[in-house]
Structure formats: structure tokens, C-alpha cells
C-alpha positions as CSV (number, residue, x, y, z in Angstrom):
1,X,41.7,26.2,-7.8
2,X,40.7,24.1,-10.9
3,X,43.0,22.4,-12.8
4,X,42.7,21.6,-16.6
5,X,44.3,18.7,-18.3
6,X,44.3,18.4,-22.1
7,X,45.9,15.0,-23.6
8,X,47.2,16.0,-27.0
9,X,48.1,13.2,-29.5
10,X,49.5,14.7,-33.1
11,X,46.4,18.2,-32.9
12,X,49.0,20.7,-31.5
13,X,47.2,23.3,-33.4
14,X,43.7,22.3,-31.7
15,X,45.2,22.4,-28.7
16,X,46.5,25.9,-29.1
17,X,43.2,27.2,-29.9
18,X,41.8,25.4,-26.6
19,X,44.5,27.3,-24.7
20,X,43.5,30.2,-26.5
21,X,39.5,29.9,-25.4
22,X,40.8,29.3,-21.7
23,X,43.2,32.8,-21.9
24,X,40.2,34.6,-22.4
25,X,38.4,33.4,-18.9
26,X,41.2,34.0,-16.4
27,X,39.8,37.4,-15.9
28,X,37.5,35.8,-13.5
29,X,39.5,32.5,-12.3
30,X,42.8,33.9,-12.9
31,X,44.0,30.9,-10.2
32,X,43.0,28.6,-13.1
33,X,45.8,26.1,-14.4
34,X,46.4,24.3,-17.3
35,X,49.0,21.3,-17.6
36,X,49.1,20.2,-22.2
37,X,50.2,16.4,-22.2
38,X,51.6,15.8,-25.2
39,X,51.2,11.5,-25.4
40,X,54.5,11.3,-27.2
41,X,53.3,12.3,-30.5
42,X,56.4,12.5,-31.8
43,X,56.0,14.7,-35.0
44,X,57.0,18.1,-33.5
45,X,53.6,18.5,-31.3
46,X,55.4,19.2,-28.1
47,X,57.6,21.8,-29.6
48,X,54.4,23.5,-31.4
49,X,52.8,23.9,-28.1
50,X,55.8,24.5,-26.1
51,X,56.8,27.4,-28.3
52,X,53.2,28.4,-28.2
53,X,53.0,29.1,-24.9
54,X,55.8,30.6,-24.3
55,X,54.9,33.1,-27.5
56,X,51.7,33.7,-26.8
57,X,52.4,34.4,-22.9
58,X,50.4,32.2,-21.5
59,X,53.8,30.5,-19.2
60,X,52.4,32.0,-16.1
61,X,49.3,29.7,-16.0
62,X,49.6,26.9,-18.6
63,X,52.6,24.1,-19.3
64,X,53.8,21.7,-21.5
65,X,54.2,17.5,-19.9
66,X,56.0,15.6,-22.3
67,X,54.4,12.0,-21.7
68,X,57.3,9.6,-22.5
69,X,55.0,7.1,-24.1
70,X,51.5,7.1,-26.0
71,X,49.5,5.2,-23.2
72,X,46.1,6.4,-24.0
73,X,43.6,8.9,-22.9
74,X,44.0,7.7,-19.4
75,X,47.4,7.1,-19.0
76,X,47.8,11.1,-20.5
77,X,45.6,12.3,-18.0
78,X,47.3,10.1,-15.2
79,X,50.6,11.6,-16.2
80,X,49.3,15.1,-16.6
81,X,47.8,15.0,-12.8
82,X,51.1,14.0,-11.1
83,X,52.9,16.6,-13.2
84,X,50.6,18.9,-11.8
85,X,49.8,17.5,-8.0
86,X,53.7,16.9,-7.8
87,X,54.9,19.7,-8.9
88,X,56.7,18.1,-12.2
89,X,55.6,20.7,-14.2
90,X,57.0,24.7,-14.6
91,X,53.9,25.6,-13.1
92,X,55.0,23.7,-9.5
93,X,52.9,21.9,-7.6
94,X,49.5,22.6,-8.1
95,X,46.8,21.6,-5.0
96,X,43.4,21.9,-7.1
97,X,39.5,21.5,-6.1
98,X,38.4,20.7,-9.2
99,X,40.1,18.8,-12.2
100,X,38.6,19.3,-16.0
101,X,39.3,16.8,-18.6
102,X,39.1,18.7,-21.6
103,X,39.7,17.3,-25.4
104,X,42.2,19.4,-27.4
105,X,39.4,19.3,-30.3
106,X,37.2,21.5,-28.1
107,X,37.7,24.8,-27.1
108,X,35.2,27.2,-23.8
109,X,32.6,29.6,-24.9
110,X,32.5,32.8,-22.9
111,X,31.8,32.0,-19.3
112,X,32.1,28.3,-18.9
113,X,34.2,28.2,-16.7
114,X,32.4,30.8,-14.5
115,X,28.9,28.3,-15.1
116,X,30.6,25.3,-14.3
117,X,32.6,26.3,-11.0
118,X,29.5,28.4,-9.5
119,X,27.1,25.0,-10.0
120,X,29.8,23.0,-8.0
121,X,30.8,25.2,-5.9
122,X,27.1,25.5,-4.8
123,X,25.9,22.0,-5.1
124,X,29.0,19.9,-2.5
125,X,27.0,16.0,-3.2
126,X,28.1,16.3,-7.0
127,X,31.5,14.9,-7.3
128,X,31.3,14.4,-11.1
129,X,30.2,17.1,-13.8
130,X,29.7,17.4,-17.9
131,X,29.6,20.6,-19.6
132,X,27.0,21.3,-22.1
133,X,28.7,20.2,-25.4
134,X,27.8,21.7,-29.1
135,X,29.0,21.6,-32.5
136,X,30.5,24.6,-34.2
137,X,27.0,26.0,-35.1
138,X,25.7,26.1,-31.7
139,X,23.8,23.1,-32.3
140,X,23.4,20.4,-29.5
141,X,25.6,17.2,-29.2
142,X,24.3,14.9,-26.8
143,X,26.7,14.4,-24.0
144,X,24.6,12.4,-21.3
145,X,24.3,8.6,-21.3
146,X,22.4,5.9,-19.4
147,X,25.7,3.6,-18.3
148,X,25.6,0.6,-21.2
149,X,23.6,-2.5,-20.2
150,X,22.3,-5.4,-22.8
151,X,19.5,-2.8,-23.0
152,X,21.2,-0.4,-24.7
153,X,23.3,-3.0,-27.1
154,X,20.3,-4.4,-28.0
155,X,19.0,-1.0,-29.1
156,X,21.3,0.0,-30.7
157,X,21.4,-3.3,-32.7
158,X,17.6,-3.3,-33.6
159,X,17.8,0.4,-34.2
160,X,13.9,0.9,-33.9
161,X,12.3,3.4,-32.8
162,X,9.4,2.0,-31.3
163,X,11.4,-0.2,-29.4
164,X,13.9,2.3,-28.5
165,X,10.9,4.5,-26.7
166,X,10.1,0.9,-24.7
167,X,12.9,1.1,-23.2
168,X,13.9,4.9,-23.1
169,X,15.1,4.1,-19.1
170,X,17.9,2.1,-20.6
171,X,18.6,3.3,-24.1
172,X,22.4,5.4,-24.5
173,X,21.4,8.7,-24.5
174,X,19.9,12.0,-22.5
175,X,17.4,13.8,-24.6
176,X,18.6,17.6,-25.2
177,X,18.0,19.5,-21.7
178,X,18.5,23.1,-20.8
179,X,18.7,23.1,-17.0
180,X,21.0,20.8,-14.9
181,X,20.1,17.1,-14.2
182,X,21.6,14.4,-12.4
183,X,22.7,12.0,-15.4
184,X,24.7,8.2,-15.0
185,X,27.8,9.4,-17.2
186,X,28.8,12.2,-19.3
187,X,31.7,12.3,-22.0
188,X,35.2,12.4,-21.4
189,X,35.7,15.5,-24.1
190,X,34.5,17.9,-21.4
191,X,34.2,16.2,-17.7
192,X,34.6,17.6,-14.3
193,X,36.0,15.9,-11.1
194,X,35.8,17.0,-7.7
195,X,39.4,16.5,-6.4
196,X,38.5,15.2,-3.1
197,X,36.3,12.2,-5.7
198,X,40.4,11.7,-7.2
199,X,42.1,11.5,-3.7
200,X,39.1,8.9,-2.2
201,X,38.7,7.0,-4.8
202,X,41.9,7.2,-7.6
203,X,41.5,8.1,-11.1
204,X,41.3,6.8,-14.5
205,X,41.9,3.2,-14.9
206,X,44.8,2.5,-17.4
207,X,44.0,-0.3,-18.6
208,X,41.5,1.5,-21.2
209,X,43.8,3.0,-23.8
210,X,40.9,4.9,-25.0
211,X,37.2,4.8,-25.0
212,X,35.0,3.9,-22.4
213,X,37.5,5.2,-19.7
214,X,34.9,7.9,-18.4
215,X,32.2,5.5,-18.8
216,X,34.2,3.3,-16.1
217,X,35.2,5.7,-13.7
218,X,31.2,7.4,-13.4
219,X,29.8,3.8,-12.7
220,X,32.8,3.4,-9.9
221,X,31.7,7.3,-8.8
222,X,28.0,5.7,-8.9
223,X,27.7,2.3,-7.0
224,X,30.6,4.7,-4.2
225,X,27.5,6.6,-4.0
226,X,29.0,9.7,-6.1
227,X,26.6,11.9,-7.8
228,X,27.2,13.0,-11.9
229,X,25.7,15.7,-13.0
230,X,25.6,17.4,-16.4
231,X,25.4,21.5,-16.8
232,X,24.1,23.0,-19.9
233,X,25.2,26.3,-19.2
234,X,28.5,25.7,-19.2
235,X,29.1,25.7,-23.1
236,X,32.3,23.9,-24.9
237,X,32.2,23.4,-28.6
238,X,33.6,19.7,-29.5
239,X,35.2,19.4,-33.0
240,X,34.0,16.1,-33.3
241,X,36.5,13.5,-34.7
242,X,39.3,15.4,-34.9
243,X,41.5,14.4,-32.4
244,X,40.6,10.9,-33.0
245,X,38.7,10.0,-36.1
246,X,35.8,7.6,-33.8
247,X,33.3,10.6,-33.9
248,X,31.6,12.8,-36.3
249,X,30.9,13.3,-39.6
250,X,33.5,10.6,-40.5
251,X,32.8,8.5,-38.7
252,X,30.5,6.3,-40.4
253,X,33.5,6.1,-43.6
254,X,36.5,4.3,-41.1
255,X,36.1,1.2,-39.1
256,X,36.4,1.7,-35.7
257,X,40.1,1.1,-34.6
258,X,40.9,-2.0,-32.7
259,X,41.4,-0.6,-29.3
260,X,37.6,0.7,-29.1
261,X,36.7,-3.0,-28.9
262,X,39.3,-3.6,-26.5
263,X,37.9,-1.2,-24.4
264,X,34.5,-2.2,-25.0
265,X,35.1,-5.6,-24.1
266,X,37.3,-4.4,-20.9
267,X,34.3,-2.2,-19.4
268,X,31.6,-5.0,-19.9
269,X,34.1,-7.9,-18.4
270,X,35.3,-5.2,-15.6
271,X,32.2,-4.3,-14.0
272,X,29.5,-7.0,-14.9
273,X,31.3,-10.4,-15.2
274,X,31.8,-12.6,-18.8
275,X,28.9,-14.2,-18.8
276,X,27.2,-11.0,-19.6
277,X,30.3,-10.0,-21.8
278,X,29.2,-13.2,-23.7
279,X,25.2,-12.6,-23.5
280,X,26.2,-8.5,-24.8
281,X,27.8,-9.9,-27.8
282,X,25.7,-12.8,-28.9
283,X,22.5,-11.0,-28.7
284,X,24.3,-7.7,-30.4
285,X,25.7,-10.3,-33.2
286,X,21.9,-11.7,-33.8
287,X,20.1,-9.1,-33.8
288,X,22.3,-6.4,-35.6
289,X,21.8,-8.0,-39.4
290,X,17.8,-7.9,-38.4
291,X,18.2,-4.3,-37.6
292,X,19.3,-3.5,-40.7
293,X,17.5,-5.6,-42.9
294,X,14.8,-3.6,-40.9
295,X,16.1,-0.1,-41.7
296,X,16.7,-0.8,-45.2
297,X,13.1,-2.1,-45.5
298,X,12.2,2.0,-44.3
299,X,14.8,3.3,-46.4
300,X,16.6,4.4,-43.3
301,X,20.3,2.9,-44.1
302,X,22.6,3.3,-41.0
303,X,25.5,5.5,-41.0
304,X,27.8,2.6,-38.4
305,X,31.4,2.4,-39.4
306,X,32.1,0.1,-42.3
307,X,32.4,-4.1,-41.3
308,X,31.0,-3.2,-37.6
309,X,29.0,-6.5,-37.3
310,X,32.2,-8.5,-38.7
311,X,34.8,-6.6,-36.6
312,X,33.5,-7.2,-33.7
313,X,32.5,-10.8,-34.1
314,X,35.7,-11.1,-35.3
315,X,37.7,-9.4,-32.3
316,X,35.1,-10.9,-29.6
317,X,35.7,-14.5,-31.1
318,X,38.9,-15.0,-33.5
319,X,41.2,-13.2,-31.6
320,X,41.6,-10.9,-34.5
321,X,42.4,-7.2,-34.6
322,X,40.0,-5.1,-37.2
């Protein structure tokens, strides 16, 4: 059975159209269920999509958890698992081989769910899978990452290319790939987990409220010896942004909010120690202004949120919130 989880915060609408996408594949996993967690939105969400469901007829597979507090990404998904595994939903308890983490901004093209089942199904060492993810136009968004390291930070600070190539092994991201490939993570807006992974090893770690949650839980999957694999035939379209303003085409116009940092800061201090916390951010705080002076020498401005360098100097080391 495969389980699907969708952590809605204040998108009932989005979510309803995800719901929608899903309807149309039960013809061939019509054992398929679907548990909404609406993260205490309260501005009517829960009653949107409770109301939804019930119109649209979709009761028999899908149901509304009301989340009694906004505890993140992971806490929603937490509380939408023991709703499910324990039977706290009006679907009853649900005993699932697979559970899919899906965004409410997203919603399945035409046999993804048939792709990404018949891969894991047929390939027992992967424990963790992406879907291929794409933009509204059927163009590619780059779902597979290299786990962070200073590597990557200090790419990503110097954003040059020829250094970027250097060190292609550690840079962020996948190039675009058509055929399956063992990756190190793959993003939380469309992520697959063997349930058997869940039981073994526990799930999402709370203490991210969101961002860098996924991230987290692959490099736990990893170093337990866990294989992640990303599957580009398994297509989901990812609104990007619109569930939580960090991604997309706006990005680049809001500062990043406050608990991005947080989590940032968590996953670095979490799984490689402060010292390399500390070495992450100096080196980022150096070598980000040369970066840009580079980038505006090529007439290549970057498109970062707005106050990024000062932000996170200023969370890292005044104890302020952007």
C-alpha cells in the first residue's frame, strides 16, 4: 500500500488540485491512501479541504488531520503518519510499504505513481526515492543534491563557474538526467520512503521546522547504509514558491525567513560538529562579497534573496532574527 502525506499550511486550494491529480491514478493503485494535514492554518483551510473531499468523493481513500499546532514540515508529516499508522484518521489504520511526502504546491502527471512504485518495487536496496520534478511547462527543476559540505558553501559563495566545474563532486546539484541514478538527497516536495526505512530507523527530526529536514534524514539513510535514488520517470509538477515563498520566481525579491537559517545552522551543527558550523560560515561570510564583486565585474548580478550576506551574519553571530 503506499501512503501519501501532504502538509498544508494556508494553500487549501493547491492542495485540492494535488488531491485531484492523485483521483485520477487510483485506477491502477486504487489501495492508495492519502492523509491532508492541515498545520493549524487557521484561516478556514481545514474546512476547505474537508468539505472538498467529502464533495468531490474522494472520502473513501483520502482524509483530513487537523494538526493542533503549526510545528513545521516535519512535525505535519510526523502527525500525519500516526494519524494514518494508528488509525486516528476516518480512513483507519493504514499499514503502508511505501510513504510519499508530497508538497500541496505540486500535483502527479499521468502515471507517477505507476513509475515510481514499479522502480521500488523492483529495486528492494533503495529505501529512499525522488520523483522527477518540473515546472508547469514541462521544463526541468533540479531535484538531486550532493549533501552540503564547505564545498558546496564555498561555491555557492564564489559563484564561478570555473571553480564550480573543479569541484563538480561536491557542488549542490545533479545535472538534468533521464534514467534513474543513485543520488545523496533529493527534495522534500516529492520524496519517497520505504516504510520498513521509517520503522528501523524513525522519521523526520522535529527539531527542523522547515528546510533542510529531508536533507537530514537522507544523510542518516546514508552513513545506515540506505540507498537514495532519484526516478525521472515518475513526473510531479512543483509550483515553486507557493506554499512557502523560499523558492521560485520570487524568491530572489524576499529575504529568506528566519527559520531557514535556523535550520541551516541545526543540520551543519547536527551532523558535522561546530567547529565546522563556524569554518561553514566564516569562509561563506569572506568569500560571498568577492563573489559578487566577481559577478558584477561579468555583468552577471545574482538573483539571492535581498540582505543574504547580512542575515546570516547577523543570525550566525548577533543572535538576531532577519
Amino acid at each position: 500500500m503506499l501512503l501519501v502525506i501532504i502538509v498544508n499550511y494556508r494553500t487549501p486550494l493547491l492542495a485540492m488540485d494535488c488531491l485531484r491529480s492523485l483521483a485520477g491514478e487510483l485506477a491502477d493503485h486504487p489501495d492508495m491512501r492519502v492523509v491532508v494535514v492541515d498545520n493549524d492554518s487557521q484561516d478556514g483551510s481545514a474546512d476547505i479541504i474537508a468539505r472538498g473531499i467529502a464533495e468531490e468523493g474522494f472520502g473513501a481513500w483520502s482524509a483530513l488531520a487537523r494538526s493542533p499546532r503549526n510545528g513545521g514540515f516535519a512535525y505535519g508529516n510526523n502527525y500525519g503518519l500516526a494519524a494514518a499508522i494508528d488509525g486516528g484518521s476516518p480512513l483507519g489504520a493504514i499499514a503502508p510499504e511505501y510513504v510519499w511526502l508530497l508538497n500541496p504546491d505540486t500535483y502527479v502527471r499521468p502515471g507517477a505513481v505507476a513509475e515510481i512504485v514499479r522502480f521500488l518495487d523492483s529495486h528492494p536496496s533503495v529505501g529512499i526515492a525522488g520523483t522527477g520534478v518540473e515546472n508547469e511547462d514541462g521544463s526541468v527543476w533540479l531535484s538531486a543534491f550532493h549533501f552540503p559540505t564547505v564545498w558546496s558553501e564555498i561555491d555557492h559563495a564564489l559563484a564561478f563557474g570555473p571553480f564550480t566545474r573543479l569541484i563538480s563532486r561536491y557542488a549542490a546539484l545533479y545535472p538534468p538526467s533521464d534514467a534513474p541514478r543513485r543520488v545523496e538527497w533529493v527534495s522534500g516536495a516529492s520524496l519517497l520512503i520505504r516504510y520498513d526505512v521509517i520503522r528501523e530507523h524513525g522519521f523526520l527530526d522535529e527539531g527542523y521546522f522547515m528546510y533542510y529536514e529531508e536533507t537530514d534524514y537522507c544523510l542518516a539513510a546514508a552513513r545506515a547504509g540506505i540507498e537514495c535514488w532519484q526516478v525521472p520517470s515518475s513526473r510531479v509538477v512543483h509550483l515553486l514558491g507557493k506554499a512557502s515563498g523560499v523558492t521560485g520566481a520570487e524568491a530572489h525579491v524576499r529575504r529568506r525567513p528566519h527559520y531557514w537559517f535556523a535550520s541551516r545552522e541545526r543540520y551543519y551543527r547536527k551532523n558535522h560538529g561546530a567547529a565546522y558550523w563556524h569554518m561553514v560560515n566564516v569562509l561563506w561570510c569572506a568569500l560571498y562579497p568577492l563573489g559578487t564583486f566577481g559577478r558584477w565585474l561579468r555583468r552577471n548580478p545574482r538573483r539571492d534573496p535581498p540582505h543574504l550576506w547580512w542575515d546570516l551574519f547577523r543570525y550566525g553571530y548577533l543572535g538576531h532574527r532577519p
